[in-house]
C-alpha positions as CSV (number, residue, x, y, z in Angstrom):
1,X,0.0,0.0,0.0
2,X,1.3,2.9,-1.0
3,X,1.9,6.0,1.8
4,X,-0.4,8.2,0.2
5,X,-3.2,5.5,0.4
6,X,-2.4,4.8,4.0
7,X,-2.3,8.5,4.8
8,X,-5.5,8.8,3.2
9,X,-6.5,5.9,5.6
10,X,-5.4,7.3,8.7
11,X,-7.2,10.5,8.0
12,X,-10.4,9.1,7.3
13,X,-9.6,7.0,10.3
14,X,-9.1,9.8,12.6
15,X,-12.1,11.9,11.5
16,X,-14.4,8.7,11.9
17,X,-13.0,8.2,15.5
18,X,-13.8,11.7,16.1
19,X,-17.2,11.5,14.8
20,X,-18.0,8.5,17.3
21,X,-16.7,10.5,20.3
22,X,-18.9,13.5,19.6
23,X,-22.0,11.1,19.3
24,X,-20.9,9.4,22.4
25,X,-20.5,12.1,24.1
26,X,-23.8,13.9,23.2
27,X,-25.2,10.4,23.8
28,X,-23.7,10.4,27.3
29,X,-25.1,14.4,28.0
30,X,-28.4,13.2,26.9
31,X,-28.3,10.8,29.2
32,X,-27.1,12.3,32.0
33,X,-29.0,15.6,31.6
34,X,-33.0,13.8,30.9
35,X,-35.4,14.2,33.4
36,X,-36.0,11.1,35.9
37,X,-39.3,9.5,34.6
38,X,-41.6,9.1,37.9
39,X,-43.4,5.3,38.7
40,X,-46.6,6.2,40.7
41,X,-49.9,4.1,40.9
42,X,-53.1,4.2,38.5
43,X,-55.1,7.2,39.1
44,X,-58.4,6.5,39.7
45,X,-60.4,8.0,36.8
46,X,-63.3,10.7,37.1
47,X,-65.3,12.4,34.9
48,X,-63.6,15.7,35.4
49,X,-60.3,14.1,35.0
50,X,-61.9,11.9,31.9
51,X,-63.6,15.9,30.6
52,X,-59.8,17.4,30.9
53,X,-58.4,14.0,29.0
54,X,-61.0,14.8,26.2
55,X,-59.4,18.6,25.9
56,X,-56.3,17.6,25.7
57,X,-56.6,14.6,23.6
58,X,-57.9,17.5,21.4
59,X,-55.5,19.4,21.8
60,X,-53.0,17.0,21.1
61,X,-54.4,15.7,18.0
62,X,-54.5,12.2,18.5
63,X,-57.4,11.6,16.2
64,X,-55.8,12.9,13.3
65,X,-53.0,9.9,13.7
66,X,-55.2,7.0,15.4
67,X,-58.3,7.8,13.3
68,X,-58.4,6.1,9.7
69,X,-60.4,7.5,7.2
70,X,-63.7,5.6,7.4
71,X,-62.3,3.7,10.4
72,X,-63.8,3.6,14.0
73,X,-62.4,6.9,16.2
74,X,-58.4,5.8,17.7
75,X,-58.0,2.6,16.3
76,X,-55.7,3.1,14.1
77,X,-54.8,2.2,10.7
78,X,-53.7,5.5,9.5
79,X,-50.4,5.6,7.1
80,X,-47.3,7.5,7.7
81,X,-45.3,7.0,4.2
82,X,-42.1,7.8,4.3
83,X,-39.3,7.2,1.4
84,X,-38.1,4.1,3.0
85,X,-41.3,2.0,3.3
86,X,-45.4,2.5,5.3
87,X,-45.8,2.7,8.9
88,X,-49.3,2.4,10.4
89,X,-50.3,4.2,13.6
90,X,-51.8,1.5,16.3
91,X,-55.0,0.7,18.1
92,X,-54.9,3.1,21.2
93,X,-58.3,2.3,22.4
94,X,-59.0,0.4,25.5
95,X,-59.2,-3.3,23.9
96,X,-57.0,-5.3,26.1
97,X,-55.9,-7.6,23.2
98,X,-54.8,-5.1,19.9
99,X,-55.0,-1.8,21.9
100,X,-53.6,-0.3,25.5
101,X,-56.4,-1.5,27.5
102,X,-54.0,-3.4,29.6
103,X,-51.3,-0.7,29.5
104,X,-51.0,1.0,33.3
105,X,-50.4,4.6,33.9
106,X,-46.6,3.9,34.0
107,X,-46.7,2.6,30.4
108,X,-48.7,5.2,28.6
109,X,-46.5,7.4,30.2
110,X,-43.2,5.9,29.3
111,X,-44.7,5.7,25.8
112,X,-45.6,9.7,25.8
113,X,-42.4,10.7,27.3
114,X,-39.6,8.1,25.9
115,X,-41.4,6.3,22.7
116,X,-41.6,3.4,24.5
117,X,-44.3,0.9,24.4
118,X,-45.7,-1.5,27.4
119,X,-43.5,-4.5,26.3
120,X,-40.2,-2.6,26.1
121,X,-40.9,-2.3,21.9
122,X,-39.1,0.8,20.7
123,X,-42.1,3.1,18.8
124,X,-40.9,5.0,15.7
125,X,-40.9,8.8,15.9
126,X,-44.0,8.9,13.6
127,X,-45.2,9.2,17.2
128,X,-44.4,12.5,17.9
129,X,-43.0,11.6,21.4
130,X,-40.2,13.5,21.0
131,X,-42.7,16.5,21.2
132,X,-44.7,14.6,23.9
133,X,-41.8,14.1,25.7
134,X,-42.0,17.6,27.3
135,X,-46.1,16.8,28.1
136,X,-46.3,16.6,31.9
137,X,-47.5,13.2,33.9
138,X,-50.3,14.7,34.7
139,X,-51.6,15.7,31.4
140,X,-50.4,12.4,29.8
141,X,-52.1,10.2,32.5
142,X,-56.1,12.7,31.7
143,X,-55.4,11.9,28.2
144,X,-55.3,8.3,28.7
145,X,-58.3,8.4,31.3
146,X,-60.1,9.7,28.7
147,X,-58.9,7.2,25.7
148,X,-60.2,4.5,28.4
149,X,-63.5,5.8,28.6
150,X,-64.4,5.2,25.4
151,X,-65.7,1.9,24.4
152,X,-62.7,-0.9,23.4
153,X,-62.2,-1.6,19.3
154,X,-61.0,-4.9,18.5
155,X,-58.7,-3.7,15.0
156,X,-54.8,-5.6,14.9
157,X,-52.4,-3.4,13.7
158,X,-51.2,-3.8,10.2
159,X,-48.0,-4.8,9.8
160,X,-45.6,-1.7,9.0
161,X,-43.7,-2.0,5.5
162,X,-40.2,-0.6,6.2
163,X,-37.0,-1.2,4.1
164,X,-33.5,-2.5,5.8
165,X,-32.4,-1.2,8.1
166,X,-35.1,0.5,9.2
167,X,-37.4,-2.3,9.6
168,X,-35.1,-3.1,12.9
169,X,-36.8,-1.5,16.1
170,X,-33.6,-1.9,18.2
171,X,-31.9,1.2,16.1
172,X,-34.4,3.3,17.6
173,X,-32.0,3.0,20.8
174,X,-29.4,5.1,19.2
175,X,-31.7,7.3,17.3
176,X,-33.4,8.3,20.2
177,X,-29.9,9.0,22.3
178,X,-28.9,11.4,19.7
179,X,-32.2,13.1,18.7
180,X,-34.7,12.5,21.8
181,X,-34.5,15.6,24.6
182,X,-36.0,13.4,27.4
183,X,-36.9,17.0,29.6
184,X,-40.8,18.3,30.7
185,X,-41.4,21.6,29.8
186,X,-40.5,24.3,32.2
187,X,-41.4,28.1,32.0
188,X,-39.1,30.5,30.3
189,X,-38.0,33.4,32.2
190,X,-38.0,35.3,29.0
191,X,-41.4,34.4,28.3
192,X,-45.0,36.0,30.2
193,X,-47.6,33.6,31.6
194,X,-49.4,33.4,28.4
195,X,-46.3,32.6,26.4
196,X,-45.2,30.2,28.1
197,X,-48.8,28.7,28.3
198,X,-48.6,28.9,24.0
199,X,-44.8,27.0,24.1
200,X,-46.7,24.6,26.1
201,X,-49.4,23.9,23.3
202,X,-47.1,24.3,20.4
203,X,-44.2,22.2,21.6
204,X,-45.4,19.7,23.1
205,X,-48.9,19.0,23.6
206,X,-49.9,20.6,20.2
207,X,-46.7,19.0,18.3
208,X,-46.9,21.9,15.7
209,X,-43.0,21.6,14.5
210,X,-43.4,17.9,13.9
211,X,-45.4,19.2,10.7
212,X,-44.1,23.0,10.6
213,X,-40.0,21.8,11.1
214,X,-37.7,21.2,8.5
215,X,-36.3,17.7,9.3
216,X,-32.3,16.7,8.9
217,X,-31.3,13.7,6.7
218,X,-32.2,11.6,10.1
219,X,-35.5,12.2,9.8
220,X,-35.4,15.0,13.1
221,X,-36.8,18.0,13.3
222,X,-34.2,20.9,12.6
223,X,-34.5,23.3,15.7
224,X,-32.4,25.9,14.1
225,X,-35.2,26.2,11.6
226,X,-37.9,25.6,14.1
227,X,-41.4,26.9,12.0
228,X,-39.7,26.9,9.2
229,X,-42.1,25.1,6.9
230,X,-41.5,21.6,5.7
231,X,-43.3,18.8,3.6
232,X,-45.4,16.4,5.1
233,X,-47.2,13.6,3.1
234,X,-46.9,15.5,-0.1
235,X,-48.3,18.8,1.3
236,X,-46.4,22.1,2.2
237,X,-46.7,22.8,6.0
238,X,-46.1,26.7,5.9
239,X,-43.8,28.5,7.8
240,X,-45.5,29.7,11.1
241,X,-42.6,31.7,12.5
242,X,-43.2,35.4,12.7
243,X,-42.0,36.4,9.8
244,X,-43.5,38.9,8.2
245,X,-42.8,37.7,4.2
246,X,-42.8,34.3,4.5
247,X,-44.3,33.5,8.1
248,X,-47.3,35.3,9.6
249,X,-45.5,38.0,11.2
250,X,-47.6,40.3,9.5
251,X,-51.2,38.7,9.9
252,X,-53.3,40.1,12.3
253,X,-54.2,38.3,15.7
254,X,-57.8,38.1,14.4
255,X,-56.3,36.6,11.4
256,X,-54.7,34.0,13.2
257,X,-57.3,33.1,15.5
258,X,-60.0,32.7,12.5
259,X,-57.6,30.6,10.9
260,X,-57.1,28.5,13.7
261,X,-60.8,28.4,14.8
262,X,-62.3,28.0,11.9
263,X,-59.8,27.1,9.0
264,X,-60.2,30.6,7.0
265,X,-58.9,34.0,7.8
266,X,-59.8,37.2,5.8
267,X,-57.3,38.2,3.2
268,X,-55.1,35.0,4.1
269,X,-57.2,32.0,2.7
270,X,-58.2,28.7,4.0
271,X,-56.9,25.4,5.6
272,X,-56.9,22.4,3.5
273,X,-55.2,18.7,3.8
274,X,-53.4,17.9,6.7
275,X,-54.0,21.8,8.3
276,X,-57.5,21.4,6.9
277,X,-57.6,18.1,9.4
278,X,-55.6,20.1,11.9
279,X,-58.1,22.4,12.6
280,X,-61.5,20.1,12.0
281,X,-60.2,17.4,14.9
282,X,-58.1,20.0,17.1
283,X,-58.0,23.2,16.6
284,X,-61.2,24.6,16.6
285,X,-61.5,23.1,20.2
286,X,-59.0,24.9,21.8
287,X,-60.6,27.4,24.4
288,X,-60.1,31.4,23.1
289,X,-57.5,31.5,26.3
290,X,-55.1,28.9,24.6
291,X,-55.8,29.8,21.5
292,X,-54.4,33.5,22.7
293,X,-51.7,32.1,24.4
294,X,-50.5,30.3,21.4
295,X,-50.9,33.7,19.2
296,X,-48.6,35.4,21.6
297,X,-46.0,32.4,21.7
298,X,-45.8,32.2,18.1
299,X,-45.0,36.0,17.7
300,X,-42.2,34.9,20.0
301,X,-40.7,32.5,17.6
302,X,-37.3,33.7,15.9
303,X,-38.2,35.0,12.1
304,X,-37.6,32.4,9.0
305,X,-36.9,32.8,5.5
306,X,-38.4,31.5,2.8
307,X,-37.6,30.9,-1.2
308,X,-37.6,34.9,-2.6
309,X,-40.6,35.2,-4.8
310,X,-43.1,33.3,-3.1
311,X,-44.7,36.1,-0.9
312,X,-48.3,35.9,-0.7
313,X,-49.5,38.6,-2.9
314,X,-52.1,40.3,-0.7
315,X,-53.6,42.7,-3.6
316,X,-56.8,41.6,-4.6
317,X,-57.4,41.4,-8.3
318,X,-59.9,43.8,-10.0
319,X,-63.5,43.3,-7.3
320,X,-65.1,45.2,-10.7
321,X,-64.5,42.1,-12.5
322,X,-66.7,39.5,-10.7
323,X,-68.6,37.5,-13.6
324,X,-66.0,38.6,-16.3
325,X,-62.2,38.1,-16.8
326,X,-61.6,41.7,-16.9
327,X,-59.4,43.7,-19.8
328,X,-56.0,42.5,-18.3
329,X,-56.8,39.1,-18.9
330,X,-56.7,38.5,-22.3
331,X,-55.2,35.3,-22.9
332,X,-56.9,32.1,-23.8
333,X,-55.3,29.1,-22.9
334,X,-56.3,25.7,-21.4
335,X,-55.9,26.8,-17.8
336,X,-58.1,29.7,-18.3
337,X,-60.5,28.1,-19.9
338,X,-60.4,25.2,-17.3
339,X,-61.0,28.0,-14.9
340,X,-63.9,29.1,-16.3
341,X,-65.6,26.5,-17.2
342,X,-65.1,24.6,-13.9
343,X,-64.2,26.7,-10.8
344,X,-66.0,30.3,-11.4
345,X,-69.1,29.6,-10.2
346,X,-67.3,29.4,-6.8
347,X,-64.4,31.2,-6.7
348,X,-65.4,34.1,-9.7
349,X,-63.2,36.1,-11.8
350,X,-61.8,37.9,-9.0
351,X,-61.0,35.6,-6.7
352,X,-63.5,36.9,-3.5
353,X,-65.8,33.5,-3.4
354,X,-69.7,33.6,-4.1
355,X,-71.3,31.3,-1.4
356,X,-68.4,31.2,0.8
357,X,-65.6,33.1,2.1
358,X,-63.9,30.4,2.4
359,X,-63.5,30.3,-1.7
360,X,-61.8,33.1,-1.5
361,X,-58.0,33.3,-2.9
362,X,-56.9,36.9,-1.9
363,X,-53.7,36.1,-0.1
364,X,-53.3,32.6,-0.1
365,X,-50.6,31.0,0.0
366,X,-51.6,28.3,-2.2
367,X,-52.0,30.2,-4.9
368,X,-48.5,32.2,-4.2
369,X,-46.2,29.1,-4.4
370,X,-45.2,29.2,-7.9
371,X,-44.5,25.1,-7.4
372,X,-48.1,24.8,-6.5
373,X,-47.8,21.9,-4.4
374,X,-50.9,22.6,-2.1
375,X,-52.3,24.1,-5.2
376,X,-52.3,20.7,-6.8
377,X,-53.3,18.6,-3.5
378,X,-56.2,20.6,-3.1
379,X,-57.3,20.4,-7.1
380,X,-56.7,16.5,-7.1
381,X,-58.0,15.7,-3.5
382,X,-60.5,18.7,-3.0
383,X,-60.8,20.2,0.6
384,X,-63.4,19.6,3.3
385,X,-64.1,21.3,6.5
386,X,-67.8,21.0,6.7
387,X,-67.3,19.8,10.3
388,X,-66.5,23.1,11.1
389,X,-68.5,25.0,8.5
390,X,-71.5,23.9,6.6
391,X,-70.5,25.5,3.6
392,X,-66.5,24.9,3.3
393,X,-66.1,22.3,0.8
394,X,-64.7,21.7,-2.4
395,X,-64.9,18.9,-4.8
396,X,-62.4,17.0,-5.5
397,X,-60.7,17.3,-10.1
398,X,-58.7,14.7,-9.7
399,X,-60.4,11.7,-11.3
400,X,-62.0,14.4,-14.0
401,X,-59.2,15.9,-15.3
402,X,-55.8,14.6,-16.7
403,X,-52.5,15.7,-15.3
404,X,-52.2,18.2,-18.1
405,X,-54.9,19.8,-17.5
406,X,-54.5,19.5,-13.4
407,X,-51.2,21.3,-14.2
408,X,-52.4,23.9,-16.6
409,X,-55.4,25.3,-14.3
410,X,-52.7,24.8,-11.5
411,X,-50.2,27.5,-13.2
412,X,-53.4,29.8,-14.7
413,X,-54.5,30.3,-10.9
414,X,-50.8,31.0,-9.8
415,X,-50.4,33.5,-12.4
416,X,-54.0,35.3,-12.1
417,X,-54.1,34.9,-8.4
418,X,-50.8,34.6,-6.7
419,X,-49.2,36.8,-9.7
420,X,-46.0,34.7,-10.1
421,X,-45.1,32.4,-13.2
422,X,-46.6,28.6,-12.1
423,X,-44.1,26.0,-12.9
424,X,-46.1,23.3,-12.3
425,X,-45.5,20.1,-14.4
426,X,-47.8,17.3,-15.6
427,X,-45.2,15.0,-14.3
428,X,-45.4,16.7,-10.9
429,X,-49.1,16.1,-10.7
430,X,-48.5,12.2,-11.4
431,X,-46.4,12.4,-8.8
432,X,-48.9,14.0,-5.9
433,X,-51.2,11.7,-7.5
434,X,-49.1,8.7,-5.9
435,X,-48.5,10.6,-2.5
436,X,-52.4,10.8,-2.3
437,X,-52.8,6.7,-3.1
């Protein structure tokens, strides 16, 4: 060998040593620095502890993972697909054979807090205990109360579909001593009452930056970018930090709390897809103290850019031109005439919604990413939140309409609406096709 080869060696040596005593060592400080998880016995259940359980199972959002479309409420089913194979969420209601009926306080709250389930089987982070982790006892132990007041579901899990390596539970181990924080939440200094009471709902019980985070090529959220935006089952979560370009530094508080409450605020646009679920099986729940107390917290969070050129363009076009294009528009292409022929009715010329606000496309964001991704969700998949109003629904193109012609509306509606060039692709709509299937 020659010495250039063996120098080479040694290097690449030396730097993986190095790399392995930086892991080990944040393994160790991990370790040494979690908080001590406290045994204690059953707590007898109530029905105020059962009616706080059902607040905070609200809050928390555990329907939206343990609820399957169609499927009985919590027992599970629900796919997580992720580039390396399916994982299905499990059966947490009270059936002591393929749910947690037989699970003690101490379990559930070893699963909350360390991902761990009652017979020592390592849960993947699809769980979002690494949010939970910071949930107190208390609050963990009136969330199950309340999961085993409801009556027991016989459903067995389906049997995840994950490639090697990741198919092996035991790795979980080392993933969780480099990327778990095993701490409850404790008060900021820094922060009021109310903020710290809207860290409290966005960190942990609320889980917003397992959606809202960038991840890092592990698959953990990036807390440098915390509310950054990221993509979660083919859909954009947004960036929720308080910037004013790119975040919603600049909305209003009554903006925010509309949007929350109800899935629509003025000027802004509406919730759809995973948000869209976000706010039919949690959000709109939330009491107007918590929902303040998150406002304020989220004005807290550190500003984050975003991709120049994909502001939300909050001038409304033309209100003059309701039923009629207007004279600006003058071409005629297949988008446009997609658009008229097919979404008018609803949304008119200008964008400000006939039977429903919630139509409206005056500063939404969907219509300002000039890739279109929700754009495209939304036009394949539709968007329903009937369950919080009557009148907030739209049908779904995607078995109408062809990927070219999904792709051309797509880009009309970016250029009329968001005022940017759409760069939406017909191949790009095959593809949110097979991340909706």
């Amino acid at each position: 060998m020659s010495a250039i080869k063996l120098t080479r060696l040694r290097i690449i040596g030396a730097a993986g040593l190095v790399c392995a005593v930086m892991i080990g060592c944040v393994a160790i400080l991990r370790v040494l620095d979690r908080d001590p998880e406290v045994s204690a016995p059953d707590k007898p259940s109530s029905p105020d502890l059962v009616a706080r359980g059902e607040y905070l199972a609200r809050a928390a959002d555990c329907a939206a993972c343990h609820s399957a479309p169609g499927g009985q409420s919590f027992a599970g089913g629900v796919p997580f697909k992720l580039p390396f194979g399916n994982i299905y969420s499990s059966n947490i209601t009270p059936d002591r054979e393929t749910g947690i009926g037989d699970w003690s306080d101490n379990d559930f709250v070893r699963a909350v807090h360390r991902g761990i389930g009652k017979n020592g089987t390592y849960l993947y982070p699809a769980f979002p205990y690494t949010s939970y982790s910071a949930m107190s006892r208390e609050d963990a132990v009136a969330i199950k109360a309340y999961l085993f007041s409801l009556p027991p579901v016989h459903a067995p899990p389906r049997p995840n579909t994950l490639s090697f390596p990741f198919n092996q539970r035991w790795t979980m181990v080392l993933w969780n001593l480099a990327f778990l924080d095993e701490r409850r939440f404790k008060n900021n200094p820094h922060l009021t009452v109310e903020e710290n009471r809207g860290a409290y709902l966005a960190t942990a019980l609320g889980h917003c930056g397992e959606c809202h985070t960038p991840r890092n090529i592990a698959f953990a959220t990036n807390s440098r970018r915390q509310f950054a935006g990221a993509m979660i089952q083919g859909w954009r979560a947004y960036n929720v930090s308080s910037d004013p370009n790119f975040g919603i530094g600049a909305w209003s508080d009554r903006q925010i709390t509309d949007y929350l409450k109800t899935g629509h605020a003025e000027g802004r646009g509406s919730a759809a897809g995973p948000m869209g679920e976000a706010v039919a099986d949690s959000l709109q729940y939330l009491t107007p103290s918590d929902i303040a107390a998150l406002i304020s917290y989220l004005r807290t969070v550190k500003p984050q850019p975003g991709k120049p050129g994909n502001e939300a363009r909050l001038s409304p076009t033309e209100t003059a031109y309701a039923e009629e294009p207007g004279p600006e528009d003058r071409e005629d292409n297949l988008g446009k005439r997609l658009f008229e022929a097919n979404c008018t009715g609803c949304h008119l010329w200008n964008g400000e919604g006939r039977q429903t606000s919630y139509a409206a496309l005056e500063g939404s964001r969907a219509v300002s990413d000039s890739e279109g991704t929700n754009l495209v969700q939304a036009l394949l998949a539709g968007a329903d939140l009937r369950t919080v109003h009557p009148a907030a629904f739209m049908p779904a193109f995607g078995k109408g309409f062809a990927n070219t012609e999904i792709a051309a509306m797509s880009n009309y509606l970016i250029h009329r609406f968001g005022g940017k060039t759409g760069q939406v692709t017909a191949d790009e709509v095959q593809q949110s096709r097979q991340n909706q299937n």
